[in-house]
N, C-alpha and C positions, 0 to 999 in steps of 0.2 A: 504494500500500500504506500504510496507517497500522496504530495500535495504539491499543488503550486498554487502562486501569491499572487493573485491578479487585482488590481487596484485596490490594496487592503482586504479586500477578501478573499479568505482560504478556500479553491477546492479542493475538496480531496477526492481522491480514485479510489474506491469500492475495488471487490473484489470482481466484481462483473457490473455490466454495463447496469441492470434492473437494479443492485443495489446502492449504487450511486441516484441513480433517478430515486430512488424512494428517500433518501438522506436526505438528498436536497429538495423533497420536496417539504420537509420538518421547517425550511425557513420561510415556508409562504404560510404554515401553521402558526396561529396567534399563540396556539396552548397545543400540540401535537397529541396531547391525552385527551383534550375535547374535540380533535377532527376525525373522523370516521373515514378520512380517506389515508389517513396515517398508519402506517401498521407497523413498519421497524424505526427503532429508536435507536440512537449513536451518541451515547457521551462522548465526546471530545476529551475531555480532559481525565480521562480513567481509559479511554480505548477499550469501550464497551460497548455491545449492543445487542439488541431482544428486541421482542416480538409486546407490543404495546398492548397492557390488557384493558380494555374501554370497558371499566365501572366506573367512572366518572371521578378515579384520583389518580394518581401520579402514577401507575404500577407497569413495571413490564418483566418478563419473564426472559433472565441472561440466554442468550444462542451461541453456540461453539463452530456452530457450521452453515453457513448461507444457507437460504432456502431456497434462494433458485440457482445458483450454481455449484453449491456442494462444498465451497472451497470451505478449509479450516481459517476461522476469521482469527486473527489474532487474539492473545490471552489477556483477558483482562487488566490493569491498572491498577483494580481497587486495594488491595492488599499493601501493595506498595504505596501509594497515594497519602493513603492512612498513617502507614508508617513513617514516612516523610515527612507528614503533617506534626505529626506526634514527638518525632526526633527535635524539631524546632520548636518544641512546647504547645501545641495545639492539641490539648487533650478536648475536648467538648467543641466539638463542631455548628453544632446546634445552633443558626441564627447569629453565627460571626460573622462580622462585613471586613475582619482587618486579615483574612486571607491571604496571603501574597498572591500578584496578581498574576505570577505564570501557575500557578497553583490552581488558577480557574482557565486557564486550558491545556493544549498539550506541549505548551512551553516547557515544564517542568521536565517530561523525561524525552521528550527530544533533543533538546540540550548535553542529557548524561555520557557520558564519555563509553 
């Protein structure tokens, strides 16, 4: 998977051509848990993504493998994210705004050596 930087905004390239079309269409979604035409969800900044569950809150169910290409999608973020977060003293996540701000995308481990 890579990315390129076109006028400040990041694409990124999916694993096949449908799971790019479906990512990008999360940025025409006001709320992507309240559009019914949303079905896969892509954290950025954990390098994660699942299949969006529409009960009318935040929920979606982690995917390990494309649904329409099969490919092995890269492994989560969260584990480490956490940890990073933690190592720099962010223990209670909860409703913090003083995050650092490559820690709200994929700044943080793109960067790692």
């Amino acid at each position: 998977m890579s990315s390129v930087k076109v006028m400040e905004i990041v694409v990124m390239k999916h694993c096949c051509e449908r799971m790019t079309k479906e990512i990008e269409h999360l940025s025409i979604c006001d709320n992507p848990f309240n559009c019914s035409d949303a079905i896969i969800y892509y954290d950025l900044k954990i390098d994660e993504y699942g299949l969006i569950v529409h009960d009318g809150g935040g929920s979606y169910i982690c995917i390990d493998f494309c649904p329409f290409c099969g490919a092995k999608l890269p492994e989560s973020k969260r584990d480490v994210w956490f940890e990073k977060l933690e190592a720099l003293g962010f223990t209670d996540l909860l409703g913090r705004t003083d995050i650092p701000p490559e820690f709200r995308t994929d700044e943080w481990y793109r960067k790692r050596p």
